[in-house]
N, C-alpha and C positions, 0 to 999 in steps of 0.2 A: 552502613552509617557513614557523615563526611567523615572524611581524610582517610578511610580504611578499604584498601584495594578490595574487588568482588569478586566473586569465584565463577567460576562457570554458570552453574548452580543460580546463584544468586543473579546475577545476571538475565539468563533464562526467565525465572522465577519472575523478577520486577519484569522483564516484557511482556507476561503471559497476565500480571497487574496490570499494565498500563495497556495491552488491548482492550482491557474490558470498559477503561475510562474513554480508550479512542475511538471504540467502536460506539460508544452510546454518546459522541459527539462528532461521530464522521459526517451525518450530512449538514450540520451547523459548520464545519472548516470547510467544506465544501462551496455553501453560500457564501462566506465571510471573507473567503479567500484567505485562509489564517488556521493557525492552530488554537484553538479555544487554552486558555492560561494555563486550566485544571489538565490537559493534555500534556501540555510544553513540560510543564513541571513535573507530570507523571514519568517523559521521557526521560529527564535529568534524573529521578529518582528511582529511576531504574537500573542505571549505572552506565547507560550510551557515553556521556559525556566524557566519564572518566576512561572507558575502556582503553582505548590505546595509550594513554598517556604515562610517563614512564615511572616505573614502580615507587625511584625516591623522589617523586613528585604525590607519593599518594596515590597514585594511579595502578590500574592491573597490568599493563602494560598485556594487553592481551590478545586472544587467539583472533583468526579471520574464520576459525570454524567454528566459535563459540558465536562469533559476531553475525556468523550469516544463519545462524538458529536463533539466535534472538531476534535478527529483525524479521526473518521470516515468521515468527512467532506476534510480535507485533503489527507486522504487516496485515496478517488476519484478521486483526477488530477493526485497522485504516490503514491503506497504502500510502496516503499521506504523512501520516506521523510516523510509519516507517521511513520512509522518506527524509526525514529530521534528523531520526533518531543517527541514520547510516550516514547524513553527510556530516554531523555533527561529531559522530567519532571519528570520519575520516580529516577532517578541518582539525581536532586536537591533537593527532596523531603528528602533521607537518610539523606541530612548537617544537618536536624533537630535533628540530632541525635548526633551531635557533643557537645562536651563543649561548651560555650557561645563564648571565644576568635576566637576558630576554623571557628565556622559559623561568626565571625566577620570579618573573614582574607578571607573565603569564596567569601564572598558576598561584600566584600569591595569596588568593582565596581558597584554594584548595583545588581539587582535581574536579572539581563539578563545575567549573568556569565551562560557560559555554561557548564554542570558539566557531566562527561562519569561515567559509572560505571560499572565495574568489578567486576563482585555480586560473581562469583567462588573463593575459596580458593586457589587459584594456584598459590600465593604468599608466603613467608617466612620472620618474621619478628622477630628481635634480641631486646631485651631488652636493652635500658641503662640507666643509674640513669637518665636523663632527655627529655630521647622517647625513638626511636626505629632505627633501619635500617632495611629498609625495600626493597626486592628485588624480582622477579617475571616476569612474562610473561603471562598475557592474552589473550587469542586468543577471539574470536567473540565478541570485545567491538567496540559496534554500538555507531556512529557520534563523534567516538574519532578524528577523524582528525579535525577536528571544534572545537573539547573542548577549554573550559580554563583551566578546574581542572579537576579532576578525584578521586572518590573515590574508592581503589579497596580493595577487600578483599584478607587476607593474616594470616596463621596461625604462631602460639605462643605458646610457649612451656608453658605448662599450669599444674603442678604439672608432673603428670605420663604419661599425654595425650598433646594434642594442643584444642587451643580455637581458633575461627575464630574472625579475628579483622579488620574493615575499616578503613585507611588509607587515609587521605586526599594529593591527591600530587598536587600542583600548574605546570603548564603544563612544566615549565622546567626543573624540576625533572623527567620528563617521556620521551621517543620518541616513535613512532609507525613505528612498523615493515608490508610492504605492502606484508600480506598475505590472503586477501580476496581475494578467486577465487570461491565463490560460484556458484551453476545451478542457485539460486534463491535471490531474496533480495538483489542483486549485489549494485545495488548505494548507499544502505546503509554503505559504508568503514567499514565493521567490521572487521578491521584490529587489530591486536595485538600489545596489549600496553607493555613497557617495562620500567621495572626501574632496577636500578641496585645499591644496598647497598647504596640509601636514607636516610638521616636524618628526621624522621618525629615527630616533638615535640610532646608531651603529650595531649594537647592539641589541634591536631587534628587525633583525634583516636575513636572510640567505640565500645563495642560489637559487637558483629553483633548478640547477643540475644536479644542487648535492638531494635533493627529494627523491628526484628523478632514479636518481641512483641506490639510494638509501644508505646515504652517508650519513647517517643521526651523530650529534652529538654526544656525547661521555653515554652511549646507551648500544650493549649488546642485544637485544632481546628482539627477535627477529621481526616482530611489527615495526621495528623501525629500520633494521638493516635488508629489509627487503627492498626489490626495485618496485617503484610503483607501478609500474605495468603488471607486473603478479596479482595487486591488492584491487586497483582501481575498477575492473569493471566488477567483480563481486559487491563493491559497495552500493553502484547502483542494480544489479539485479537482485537482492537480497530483497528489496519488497517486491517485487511479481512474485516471486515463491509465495510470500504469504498472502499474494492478493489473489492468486488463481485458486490457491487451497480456499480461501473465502467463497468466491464466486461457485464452486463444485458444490460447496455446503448450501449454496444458498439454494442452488440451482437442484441436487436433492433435493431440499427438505421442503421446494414446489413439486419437484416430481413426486413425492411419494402424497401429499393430500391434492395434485390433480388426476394421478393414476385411473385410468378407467378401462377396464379391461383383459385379456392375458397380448395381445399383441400392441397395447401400450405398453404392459410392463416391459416386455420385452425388448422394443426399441428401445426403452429408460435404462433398461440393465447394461445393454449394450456401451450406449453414449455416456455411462458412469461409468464403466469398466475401462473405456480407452481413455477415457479425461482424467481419469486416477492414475493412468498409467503414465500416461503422457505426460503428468504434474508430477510425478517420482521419479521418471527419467532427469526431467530436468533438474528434480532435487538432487540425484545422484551426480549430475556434471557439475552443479555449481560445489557440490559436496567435495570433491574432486580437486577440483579449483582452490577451493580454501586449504583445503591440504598439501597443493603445492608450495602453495604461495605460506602456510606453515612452515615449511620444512626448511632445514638449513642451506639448504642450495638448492637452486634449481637453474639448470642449463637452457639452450639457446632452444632450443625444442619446448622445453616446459613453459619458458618465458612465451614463447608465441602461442602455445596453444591453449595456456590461459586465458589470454583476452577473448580468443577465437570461441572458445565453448560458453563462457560465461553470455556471450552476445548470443549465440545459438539457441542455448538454453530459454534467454528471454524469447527468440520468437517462437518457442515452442509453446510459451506460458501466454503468450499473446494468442496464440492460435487455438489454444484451449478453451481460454477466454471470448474469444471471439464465436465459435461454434456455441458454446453455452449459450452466450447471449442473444444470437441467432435462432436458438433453438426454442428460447423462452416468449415469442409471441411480442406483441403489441404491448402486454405489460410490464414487462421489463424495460421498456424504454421512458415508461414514465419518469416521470423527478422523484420522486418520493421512493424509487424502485432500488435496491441498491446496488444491483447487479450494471445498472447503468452508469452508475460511480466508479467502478472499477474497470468498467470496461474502459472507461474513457483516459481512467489514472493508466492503465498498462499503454495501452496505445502511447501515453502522451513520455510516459517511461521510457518506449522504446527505443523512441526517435532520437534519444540520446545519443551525441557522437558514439560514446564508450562502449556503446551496444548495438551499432549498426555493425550487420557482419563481414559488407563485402572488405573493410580496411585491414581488420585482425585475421580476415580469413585470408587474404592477399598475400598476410605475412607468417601466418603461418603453414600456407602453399610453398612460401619459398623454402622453408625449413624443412618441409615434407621431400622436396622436391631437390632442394638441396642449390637451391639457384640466390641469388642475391636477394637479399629482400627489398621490396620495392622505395621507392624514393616516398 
């Protein structure tokens, strides 16, 4: 119900609802490039929006391994609307980071405010004795068309250099320019958010070190006192999880009504057995992953090899993915097919900075290795 924090449980529960609405509107977000309304709202009523956000705001202020079963649980009816659902908690989770007034104006609705966030510095923002004006253009800010708020980042002349700074803008300070034409991720609207020489009071502003760090305001509760480097790439591989478990199901349930044979079974037994595997393994390191990034501390070793597996893990689920799809013939490549939707969402997932491996794996080589970590 609004205002009343969700439990694990419930949480789960509404994603495992809202794949069934996502999945029998995946290939309409697909075309439209959007999330269909009945979706968007499925996600918010599911409890994404509120998850992170902090308990006496109404929120669960909650786990990263409750959050990467839910989205992997919704990821499985649409990668896309997983997709939403994970930047969407991860974008309400920053207001933590605000001054007290700020997350008060924030959330003043209640904890289902939906909040986008524009993590790039691709913004500019002026100083005045009481804020900023603040102007910019972000390109790939996923389920901004559904937002209410938006926090995006934007630099500030900062002595000799610029500082990176977030910006809280209430959705009429902002509009969204329709240039999502992705191969992949398509019903995700990650269209470009625009403001233009904004008034943003002092009071809704921070760092973007104290994020970086997980300096939250007036809040213990480890989703917000974590460093982001622990959280960040679980957010975005939490739908491959459930888009590769999709793809295996689909990819079954042709194998078993085109079966003809005992040495087709047998090649089908085969190529299910290692795709199951290979989609558990990876389930097990992002599992792993959230459980760090749970925990009261985590050291210089855990902080690297977090980012390092979570990116791994994705190109395991790509690789699954991609055999499946390979293996399914000329029909699966149709449009109508859906094993071609997914293939194309993981691919377009991948190429995410947060989950290329050679950067995280670079630095958590040095850790291993015990040498500097690279520049």
């Amino acid at each position: 119900m609004p205002g009343q924090p969700r439990t694990r449980t419930d949480l789960l529960a509404g994603a495992r609802e809202a794949a069934v609405v996502a999945a029998r509107h995946a290939a309409d977000a697909d075309a439209d490039r959007l999330l269909d309304p009945r979706v968007a709202d499925a996600v918010v009523r599911a409890g994404f929006a509120r998850h992170f956000v902090p308990a006496r705001r109404g929120g669960g202020a909650g786990t990263c391994r409750e959050l990467l079963a839910a989205v992997a649980a919704l990821g499985e009816g649409c990668t896309a609307a997983a997709w939403c659902a994970s930047v969407v908690a991860g974008a309400a989770r920053m207001g933590a980071y605000l001054p007290e007034q700020g997350q008060r104006e924030l959330w003043a609705r209640g904890p289902d405010t939906v909040v986008a966030g524009a993590l790039m510095p691709h913004g500019s923002a002026t100083e005045m004795s009481d804020g900023w004006r603040v102007t910019g253009e972000w390109d790939f800010t996923g389920a901004v068309d559904f937002s209410d708020w938006a926090l995006v980042c934007a630099l500030m002349p900062d002595g000799d250099g610029h500082s990176s700074w977030f910006f809280a803008l209430p959705r009429e300070d902002y509009r969204v320019a329709d240039t999502w034409t992705s191969v992949g991720l398509r019903g995700t609207g990650s269209n470009t958010l625009v403001t233009d020489n904004v008034f943003v009071p002092r009071h809704r502003a921070f760092p973007r070190a104290e994020m970086l760090a997980g300096r939250a305001v007036a809040s213990a509760a480890r989703c917000h006192t974590a460093p982001l480097r622990l959280l960040s790439g679980l957010l975005f591989a939490a739908p491959a999880l459930g888009a590769a478990r999709s793809a295996l199901r689909i990819w079954s349930d042709q194998r078993i009504v085109d079966a003809v044979g005992p040495e087709a079974d047998e090649e089908s037994r085969r190529a299910a057995a290692r795709a199951a595997t290979a989609v558990d393994a990876a389930g097990l390191l992002l599992a792993r992953a959230a459980a760090v990034a749970d925990a009261p501390t985590a050291d210089a070793l855990e902080a690297a090899r977090n980012p390092a597996e979570c990116a791994l893990a994705v190109e395991q689920l790509v690789d699954v993915v991609e055999r499946l799809f390979r293996s399914s013939g000329s029909t699966a490549q149709l449009a109508p097919h859906p094993l071609q939707r997914i293939w194309r969402d993981v691919h377009s997932l991948a190429s995410h900075v947060a989950l290329r491996f050679d950067g995280p794996g670079a630095a958590y080589g040095a850790q291993l290795l015990r040498f500097p970590e690279p520049v």
